[in-house]
Biotite code that builds the C-alpha atoms (Angstrom):
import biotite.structure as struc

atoms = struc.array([
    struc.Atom([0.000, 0.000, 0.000], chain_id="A", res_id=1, res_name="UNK", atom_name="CA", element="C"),
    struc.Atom([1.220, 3.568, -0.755], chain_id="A", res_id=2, res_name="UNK", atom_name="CA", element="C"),
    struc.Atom([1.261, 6.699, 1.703], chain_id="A", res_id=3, res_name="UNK", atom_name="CA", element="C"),
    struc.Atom([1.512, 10.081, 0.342], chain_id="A", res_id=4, res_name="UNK", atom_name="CA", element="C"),
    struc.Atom([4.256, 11.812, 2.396], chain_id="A", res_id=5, res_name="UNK", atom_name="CA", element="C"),
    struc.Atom([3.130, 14.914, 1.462], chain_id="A", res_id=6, res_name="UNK", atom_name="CA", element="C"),
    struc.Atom([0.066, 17.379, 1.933], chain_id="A", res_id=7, res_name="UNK", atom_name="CA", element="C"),
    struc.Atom([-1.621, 18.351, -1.393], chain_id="A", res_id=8, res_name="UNK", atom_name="CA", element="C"),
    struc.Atom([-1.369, 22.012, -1.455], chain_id="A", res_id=9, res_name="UNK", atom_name="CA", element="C"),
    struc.Atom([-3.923, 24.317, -3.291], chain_id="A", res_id=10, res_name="UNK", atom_name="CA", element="C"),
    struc.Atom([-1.073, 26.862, -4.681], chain_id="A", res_id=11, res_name="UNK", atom_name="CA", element="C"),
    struc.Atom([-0.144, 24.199, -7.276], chain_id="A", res_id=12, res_name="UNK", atom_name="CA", element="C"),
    struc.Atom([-3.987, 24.762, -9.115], chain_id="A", res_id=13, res_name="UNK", atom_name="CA", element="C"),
    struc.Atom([-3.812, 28.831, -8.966], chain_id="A", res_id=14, res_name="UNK", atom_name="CA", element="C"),
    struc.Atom([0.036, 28.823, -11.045], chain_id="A", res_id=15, res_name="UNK", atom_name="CA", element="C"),
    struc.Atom([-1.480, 28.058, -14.498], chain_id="A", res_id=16, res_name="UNK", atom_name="CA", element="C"),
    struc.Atom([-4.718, 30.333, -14.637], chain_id="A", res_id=17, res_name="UNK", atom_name="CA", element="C"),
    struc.Atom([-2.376, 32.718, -13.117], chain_id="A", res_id=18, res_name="UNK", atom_name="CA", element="C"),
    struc.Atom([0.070, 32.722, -15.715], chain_id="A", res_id=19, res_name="UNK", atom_name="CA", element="C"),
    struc.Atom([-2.553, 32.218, -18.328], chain_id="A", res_id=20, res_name="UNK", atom_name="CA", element="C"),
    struc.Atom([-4.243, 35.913, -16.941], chain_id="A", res_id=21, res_name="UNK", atom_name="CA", element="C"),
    struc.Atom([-0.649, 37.217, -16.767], chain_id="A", res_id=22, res_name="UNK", atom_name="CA", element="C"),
    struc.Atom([-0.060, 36.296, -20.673], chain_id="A", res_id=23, res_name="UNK", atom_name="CA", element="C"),
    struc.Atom([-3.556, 37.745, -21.630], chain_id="A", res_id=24, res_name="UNK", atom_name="CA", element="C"),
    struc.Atom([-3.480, 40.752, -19.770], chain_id="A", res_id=25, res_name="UNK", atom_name="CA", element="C"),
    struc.Atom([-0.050, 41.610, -21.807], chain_id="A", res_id=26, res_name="UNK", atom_name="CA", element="C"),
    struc.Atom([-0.747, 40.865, -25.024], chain_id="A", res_id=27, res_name="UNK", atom_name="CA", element="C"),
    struc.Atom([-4.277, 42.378, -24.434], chain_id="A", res_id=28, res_name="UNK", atom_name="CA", element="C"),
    struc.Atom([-3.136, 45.764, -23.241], chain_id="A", res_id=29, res_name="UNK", atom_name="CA", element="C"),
    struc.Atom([-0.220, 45.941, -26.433], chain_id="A", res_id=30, res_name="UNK", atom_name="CA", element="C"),
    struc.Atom([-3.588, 44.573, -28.879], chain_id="A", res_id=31, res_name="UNK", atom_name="CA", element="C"),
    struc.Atom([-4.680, 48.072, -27.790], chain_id="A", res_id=32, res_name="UNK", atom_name="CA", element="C"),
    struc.Atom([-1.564, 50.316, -26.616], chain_id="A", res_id=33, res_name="UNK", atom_name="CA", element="C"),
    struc.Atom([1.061, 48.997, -29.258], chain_id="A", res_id=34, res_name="UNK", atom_name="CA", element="C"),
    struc.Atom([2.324, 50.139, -32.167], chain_id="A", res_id=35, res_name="UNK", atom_name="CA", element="C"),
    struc.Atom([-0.224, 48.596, -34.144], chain_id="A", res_id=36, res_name="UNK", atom_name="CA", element="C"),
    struc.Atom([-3.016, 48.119, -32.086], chain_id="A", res_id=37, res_name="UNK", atom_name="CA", element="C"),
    struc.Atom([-6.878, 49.503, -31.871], chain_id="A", res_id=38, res_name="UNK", atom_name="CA", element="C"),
    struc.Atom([-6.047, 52.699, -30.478], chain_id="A", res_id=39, res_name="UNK", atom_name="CA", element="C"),
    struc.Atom([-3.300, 53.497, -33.419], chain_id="A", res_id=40, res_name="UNK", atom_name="CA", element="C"),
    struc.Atom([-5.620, 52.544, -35.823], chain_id="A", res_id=41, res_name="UNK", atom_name="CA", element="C"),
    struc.Atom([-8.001, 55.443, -34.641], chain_id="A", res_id=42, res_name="UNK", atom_name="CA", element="C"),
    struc.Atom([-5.349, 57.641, -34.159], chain_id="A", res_id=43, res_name="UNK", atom_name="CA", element="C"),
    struc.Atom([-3.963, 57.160, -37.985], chain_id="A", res_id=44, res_name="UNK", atom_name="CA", element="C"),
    struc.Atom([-7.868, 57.203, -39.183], chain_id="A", res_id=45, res_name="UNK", atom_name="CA", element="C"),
    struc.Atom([-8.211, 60.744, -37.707], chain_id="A", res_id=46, res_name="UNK", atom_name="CA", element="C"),
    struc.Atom([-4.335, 61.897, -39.235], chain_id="A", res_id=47, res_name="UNK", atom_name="CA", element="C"),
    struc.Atom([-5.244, 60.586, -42.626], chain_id="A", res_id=48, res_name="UNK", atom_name="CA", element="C"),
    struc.Atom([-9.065, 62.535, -42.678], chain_id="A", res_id=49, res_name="UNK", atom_name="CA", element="C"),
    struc.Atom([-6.644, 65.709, -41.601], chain_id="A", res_id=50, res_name="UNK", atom_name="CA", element="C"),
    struc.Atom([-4.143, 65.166, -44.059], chain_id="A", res_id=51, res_name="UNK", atom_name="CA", element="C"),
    struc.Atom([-7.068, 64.617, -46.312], chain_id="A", res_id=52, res_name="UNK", atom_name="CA", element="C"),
    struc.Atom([-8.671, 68.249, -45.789], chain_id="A", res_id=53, res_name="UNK", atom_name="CA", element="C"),
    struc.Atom([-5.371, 69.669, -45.896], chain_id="A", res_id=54, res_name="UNK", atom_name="CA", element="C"),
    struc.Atom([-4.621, 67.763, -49.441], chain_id="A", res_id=55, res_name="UNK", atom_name="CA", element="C"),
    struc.Atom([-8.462, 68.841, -50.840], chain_id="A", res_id=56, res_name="UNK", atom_name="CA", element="C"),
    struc.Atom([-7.331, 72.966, -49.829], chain_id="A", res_id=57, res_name="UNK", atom_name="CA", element="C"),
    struc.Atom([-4.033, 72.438, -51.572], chain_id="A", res_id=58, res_name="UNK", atom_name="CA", element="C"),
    struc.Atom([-5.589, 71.507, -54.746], chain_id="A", res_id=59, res_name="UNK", atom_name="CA", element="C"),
    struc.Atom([-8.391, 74.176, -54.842], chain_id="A", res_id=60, res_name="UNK", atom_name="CA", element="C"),
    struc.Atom([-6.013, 76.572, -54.132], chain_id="A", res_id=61, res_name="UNK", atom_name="CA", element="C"),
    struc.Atom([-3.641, 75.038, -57.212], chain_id="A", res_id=62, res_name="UNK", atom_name="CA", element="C"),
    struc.Atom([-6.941, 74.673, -59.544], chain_id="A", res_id=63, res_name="UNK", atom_name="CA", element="C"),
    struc.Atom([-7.418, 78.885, -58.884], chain_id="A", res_id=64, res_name="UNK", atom_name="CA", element="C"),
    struc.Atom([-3.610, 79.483, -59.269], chain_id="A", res_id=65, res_name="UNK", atom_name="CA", element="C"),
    struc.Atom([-3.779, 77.645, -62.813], chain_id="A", res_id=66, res_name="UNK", atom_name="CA", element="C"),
    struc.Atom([-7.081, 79.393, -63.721], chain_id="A", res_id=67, res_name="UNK", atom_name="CA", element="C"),
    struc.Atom([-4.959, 82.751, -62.761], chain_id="A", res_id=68, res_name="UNK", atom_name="CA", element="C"),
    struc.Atom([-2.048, 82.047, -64.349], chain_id="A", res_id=69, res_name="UNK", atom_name="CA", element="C"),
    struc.Atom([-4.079, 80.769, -67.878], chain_id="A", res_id=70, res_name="UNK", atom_name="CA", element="C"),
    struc.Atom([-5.396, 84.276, -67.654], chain_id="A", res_id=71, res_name="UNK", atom_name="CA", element="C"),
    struc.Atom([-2.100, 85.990, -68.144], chain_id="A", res_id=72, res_name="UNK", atom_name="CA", element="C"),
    struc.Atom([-0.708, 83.534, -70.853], chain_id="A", res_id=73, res_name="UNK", atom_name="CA", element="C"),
    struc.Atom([0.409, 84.818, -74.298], chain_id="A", res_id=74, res_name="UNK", atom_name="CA", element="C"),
    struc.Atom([-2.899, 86.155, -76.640], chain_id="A", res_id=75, res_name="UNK", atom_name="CA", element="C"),
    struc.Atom([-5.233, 85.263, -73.647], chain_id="A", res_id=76, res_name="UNK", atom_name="CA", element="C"),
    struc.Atom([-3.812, 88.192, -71.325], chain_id="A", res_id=77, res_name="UNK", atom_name="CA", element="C"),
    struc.Atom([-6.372, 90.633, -70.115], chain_id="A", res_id=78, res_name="UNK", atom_name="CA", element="C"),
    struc.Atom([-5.983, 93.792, -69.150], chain_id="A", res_id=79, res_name="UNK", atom_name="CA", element="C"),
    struc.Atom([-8.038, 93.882, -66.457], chain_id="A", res_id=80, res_name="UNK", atom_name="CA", element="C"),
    struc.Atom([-6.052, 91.036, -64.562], chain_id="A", res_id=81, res_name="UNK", atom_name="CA", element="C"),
    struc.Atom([-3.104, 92.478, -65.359], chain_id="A", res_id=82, res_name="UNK", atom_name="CA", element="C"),
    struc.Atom([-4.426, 96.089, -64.037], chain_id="A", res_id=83, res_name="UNK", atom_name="CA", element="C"),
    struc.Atom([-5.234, 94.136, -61.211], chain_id="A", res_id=84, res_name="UNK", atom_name="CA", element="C"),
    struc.Atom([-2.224, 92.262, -60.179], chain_id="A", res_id=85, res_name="UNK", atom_name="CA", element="C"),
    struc.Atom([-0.270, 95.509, -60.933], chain_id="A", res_id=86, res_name="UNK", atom_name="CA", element="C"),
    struc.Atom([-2.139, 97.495, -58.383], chain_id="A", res_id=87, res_name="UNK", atom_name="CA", element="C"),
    struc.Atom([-2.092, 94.478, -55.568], chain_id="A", res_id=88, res_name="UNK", atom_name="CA", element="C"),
    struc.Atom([1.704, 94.450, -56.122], chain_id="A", res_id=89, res_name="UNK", atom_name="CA", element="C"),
    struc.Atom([2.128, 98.290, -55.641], chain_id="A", res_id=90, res_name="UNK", atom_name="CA", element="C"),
    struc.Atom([-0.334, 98.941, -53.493], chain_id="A", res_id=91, res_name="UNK", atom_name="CA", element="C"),
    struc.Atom([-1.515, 101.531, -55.009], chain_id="A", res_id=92, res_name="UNK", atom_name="CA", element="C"),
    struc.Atom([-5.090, 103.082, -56.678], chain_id="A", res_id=93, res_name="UNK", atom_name="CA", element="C"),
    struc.Atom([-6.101, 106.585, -58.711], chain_id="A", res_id=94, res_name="UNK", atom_name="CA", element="C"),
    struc.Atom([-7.012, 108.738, -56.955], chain_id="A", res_id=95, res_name="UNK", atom_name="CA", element="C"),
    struc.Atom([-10.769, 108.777, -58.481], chain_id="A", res_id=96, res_name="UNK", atom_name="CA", element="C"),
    struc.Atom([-11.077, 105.385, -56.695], chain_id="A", res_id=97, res_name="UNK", atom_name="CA", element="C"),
    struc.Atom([-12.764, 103.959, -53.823], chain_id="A", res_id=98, res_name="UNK", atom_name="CA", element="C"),
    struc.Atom([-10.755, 101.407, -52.267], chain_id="A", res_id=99, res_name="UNK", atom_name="CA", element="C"),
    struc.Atom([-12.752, 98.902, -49.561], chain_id="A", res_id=100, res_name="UNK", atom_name="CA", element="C"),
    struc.Atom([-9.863, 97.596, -47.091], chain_id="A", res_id=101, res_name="UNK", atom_name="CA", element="C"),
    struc.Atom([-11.021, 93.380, -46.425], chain_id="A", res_id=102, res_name="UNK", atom_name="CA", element="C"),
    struc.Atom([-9.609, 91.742, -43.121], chain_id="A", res_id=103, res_name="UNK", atom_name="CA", element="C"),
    struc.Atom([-6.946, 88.872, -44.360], chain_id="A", res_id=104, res_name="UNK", atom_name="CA", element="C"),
    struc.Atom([-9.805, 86.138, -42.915], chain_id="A", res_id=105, res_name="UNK", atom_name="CA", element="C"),
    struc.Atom([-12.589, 87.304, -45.741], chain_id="A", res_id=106, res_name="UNK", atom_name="CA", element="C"),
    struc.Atom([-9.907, 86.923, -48.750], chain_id="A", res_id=107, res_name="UNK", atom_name="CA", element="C"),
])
């Protein structure tokens, strides 16, 4: 007949599940902290619709440069524009003109 010599401690059935929550909880908070987890996801979501607006300004403001600059080419230059340019550049107006001052936000 066998004897156990020793007492069967509970200790032994709490290392496993212990380690098993230790290993989850890591690689749980990285899913969402790391480099490439949920929370960067978002994070790059919200850059790229900022970069986005930023890009979509850019090229309205290049689509009115071109239609600007088309308006001074050779045989297509008017006289207006280029009245117009020349006075913006100078600062200057005749003196039988009423100039109406714009704060730089309503341009």
């Amino acid at each position: 007949m066998w004897t156990r010599q020793h007492k069967q401690r509970n200790t032994g059935r709490l290392i496993i599940p212990s380690l098993c929550v230790a290993f989850l909880a890591y690689f749980g908070f990285h899913a969402y902290h790391g480099e490439f987890g949920i929370y960067s996801k978002y994070r790059l979501q919200a850059e790229a619709v900022d970069l986005q607006s930023k890009l979509d300004a850019v090229k309205a403001r290049r689509i009115d440069l071109q239609r600007r600059v088309q308006l001074m080419h050779q045989g297509t230059l008017e006289k207006d524009m280029l009245d117009e340019q020349a006075r913006k550049a100078l600062n200057m107006s005749h003196a039988d003109e009423i100039t109406i001052m714009l704060p730089a936000t309503a341009r």
